[in-house]
N, C-alpha and C positions, 0 to 999 in steps of 0.2 A: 504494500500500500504506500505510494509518494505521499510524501506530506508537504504542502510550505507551511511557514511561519507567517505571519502577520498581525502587524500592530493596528488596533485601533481604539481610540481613546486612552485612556489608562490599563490596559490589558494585551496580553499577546495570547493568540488564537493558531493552534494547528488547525489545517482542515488538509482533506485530501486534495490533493491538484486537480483532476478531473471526476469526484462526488462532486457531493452536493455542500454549496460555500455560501456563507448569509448574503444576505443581500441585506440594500437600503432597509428595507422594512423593518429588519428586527430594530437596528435602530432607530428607527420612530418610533417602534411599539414602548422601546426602552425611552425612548425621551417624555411618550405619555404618559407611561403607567404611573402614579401618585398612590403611596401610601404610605405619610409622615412615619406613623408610629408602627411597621410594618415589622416585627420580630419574627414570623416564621414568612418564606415564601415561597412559591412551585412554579416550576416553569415547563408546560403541559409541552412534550415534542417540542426537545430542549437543543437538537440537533449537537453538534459539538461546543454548546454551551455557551455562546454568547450573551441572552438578555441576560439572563440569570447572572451570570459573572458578572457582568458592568452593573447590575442592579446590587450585588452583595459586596464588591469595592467603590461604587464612586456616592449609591443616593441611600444607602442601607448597613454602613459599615458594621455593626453591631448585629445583623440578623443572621438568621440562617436559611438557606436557599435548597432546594433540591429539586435537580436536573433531572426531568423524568423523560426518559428517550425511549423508543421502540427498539430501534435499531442498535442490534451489537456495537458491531462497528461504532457509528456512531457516540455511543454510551460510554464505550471506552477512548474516544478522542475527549469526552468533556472529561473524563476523569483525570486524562492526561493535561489538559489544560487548567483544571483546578490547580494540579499540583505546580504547574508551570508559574501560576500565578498567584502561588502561596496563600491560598484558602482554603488549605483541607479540615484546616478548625472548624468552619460554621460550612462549607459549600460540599455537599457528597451529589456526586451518580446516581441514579435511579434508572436502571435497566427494566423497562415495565409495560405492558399492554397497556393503553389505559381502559380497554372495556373490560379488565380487572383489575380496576384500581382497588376496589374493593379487599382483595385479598394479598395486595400488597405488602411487605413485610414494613413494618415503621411508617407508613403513612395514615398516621390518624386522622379520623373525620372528624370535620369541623378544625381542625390546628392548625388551617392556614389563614393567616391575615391577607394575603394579596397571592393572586395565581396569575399567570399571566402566557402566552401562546400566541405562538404565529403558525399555524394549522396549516393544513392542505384544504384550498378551499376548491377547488374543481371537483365535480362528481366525474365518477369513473369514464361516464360518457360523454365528455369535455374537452375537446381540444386533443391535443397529439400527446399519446403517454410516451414518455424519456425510457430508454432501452434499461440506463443507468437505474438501479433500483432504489438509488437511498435518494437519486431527484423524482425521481417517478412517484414515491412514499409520499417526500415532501411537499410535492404539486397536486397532485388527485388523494380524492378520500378512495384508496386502496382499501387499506386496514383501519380506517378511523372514519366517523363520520361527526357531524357538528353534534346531532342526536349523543353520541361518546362523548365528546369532548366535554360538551354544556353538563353531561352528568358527572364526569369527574372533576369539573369544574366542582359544581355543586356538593359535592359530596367532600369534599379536601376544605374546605373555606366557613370560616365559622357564620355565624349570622352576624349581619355588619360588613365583610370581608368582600375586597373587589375584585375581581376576574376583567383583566385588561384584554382584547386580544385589537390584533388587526382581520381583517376579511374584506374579500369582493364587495365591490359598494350591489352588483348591482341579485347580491343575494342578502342584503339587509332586511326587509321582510320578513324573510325565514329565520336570520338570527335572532331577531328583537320575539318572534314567535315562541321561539326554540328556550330561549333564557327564560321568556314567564314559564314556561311551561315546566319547565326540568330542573330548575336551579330552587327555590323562584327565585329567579333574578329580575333585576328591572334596570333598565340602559337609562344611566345618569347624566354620561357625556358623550358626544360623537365629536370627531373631527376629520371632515372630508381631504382625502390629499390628492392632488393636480400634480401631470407634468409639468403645464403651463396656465399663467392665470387665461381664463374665460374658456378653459377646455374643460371636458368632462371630467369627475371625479373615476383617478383608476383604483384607489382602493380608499378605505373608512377604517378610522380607529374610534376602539370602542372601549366606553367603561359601564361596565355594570356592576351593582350592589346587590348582592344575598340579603332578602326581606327588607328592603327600602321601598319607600312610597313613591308611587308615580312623581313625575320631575323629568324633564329633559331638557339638559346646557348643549347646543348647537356650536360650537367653537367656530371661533374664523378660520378659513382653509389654509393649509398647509401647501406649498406652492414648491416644488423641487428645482425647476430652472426657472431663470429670468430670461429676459426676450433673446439675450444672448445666448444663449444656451448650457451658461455658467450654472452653478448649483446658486442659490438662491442664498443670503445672508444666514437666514435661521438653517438651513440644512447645513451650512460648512459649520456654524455652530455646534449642531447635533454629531457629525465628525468629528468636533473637537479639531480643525483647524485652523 
């Protein structure tokens, strides 16, 4: 398995050279997710560990995070990048199905403050599936569906406790559906993100709260290039450039 190294933000990251590598999203999911007083965290298909990591050294220094990944492979690149990045005190691997989170070994229900996830949001019959199996996992609901997720969403996060993820704006409907139904959750923030201003939103970041009251904050949009086709002021931000 090739690996590179790369740095971003206050953390270094193995990934395979040709799997599957973050993209832009995770960190915006990581620059939304908010939860001040956040002591325990889970980060649903944690991939080789990125939110989770910048979440438990730069906005959460004191808490504990755990990386719950499907895939082998994968499971063991976060564990290798824990250790890379000197967090094996509060930060562990979690090698796990999540449609048995239930039977998980150490994952108690209800003992997470903030859960957070960048999912495969394409259904199986969506677009061209990647030959590459750990891209293919990570792009289409193979092994997972939002039905999974929102439940072990649900089932990890105490009542009060937020569930951040990003997802396809234009399967929102079905999320906002999907969280009353399964969690109960109820979607407190949105924030629409653009390539460019006055074009359509290509994905939605989302926060929902476990047993909170209807309420929904609209955020201004999230805007990735300016007319030049530079990265936008707040994205190189969110880089940390």
């Amino acid at each position: 398995m090739e690996l590179t190294l790369d740095s971003i933000r206050s953390i270094r990251l193995y990934q395979r050279k040709r799997g599957y590598r973050f993209s832009l999203d995770a960190l915006l999911l990581f620059d939304f997710a908010r939860q001040p007083q956040a002591k325990k965290i889970a980060d649903l298909g944690a991939g080789s560990g990125i939110i989770g990591l910048l979440l438990a050294k730069e906005k959460h220094p004191h808490a504990e995070a755990a990386l719950i990944e499907l895939q082998e492979q994968l499971s063991s690149l976060a564990e290798k990048n824990i250790l890379l990045n000197g967090l094996e005190e509060r930060v562990r691997a979690v090698n796990a199905d999540m449609r048995d989170i239930k039977k998980t070994s150490g994952l108690k229900k209800g003992g997470f403050d903030l859960v957070v996830s960048n999912p495969p949001f394409r259904k199986p019959a969506s677009g061209r599936i990647s030959v590459d199996e750990e891209r293919a996992l990570a792009r289409h609901e193979l092994r997972m569906s939002l039905h999974d997720l929102v439940e072990a969403a649900g089932y990890l996060l105490k009542h009060g406790g937020k569930f951040c993820l990003i997802y396809h704006p234009e399967r929102l409907p079905e999320v906002l559906e999907r969280l009353r139904a399964n969690g109960p959750f109820e979607a407190k923030r949105l924030r629409f993100v653009h390539g460019k201003a006055g074009l359509k939103a290509k994905m939605v970041l989302i926060e929902a709260v476990k047993g909170a009251a209807p309420g929904l904050e609209v955020a201004p949009p999230l805007v990735i290039y300016d007319e030049n086709g530079s990265y936008t002021p707040e994205v190189k931000k969110i880089y940390g450039l």
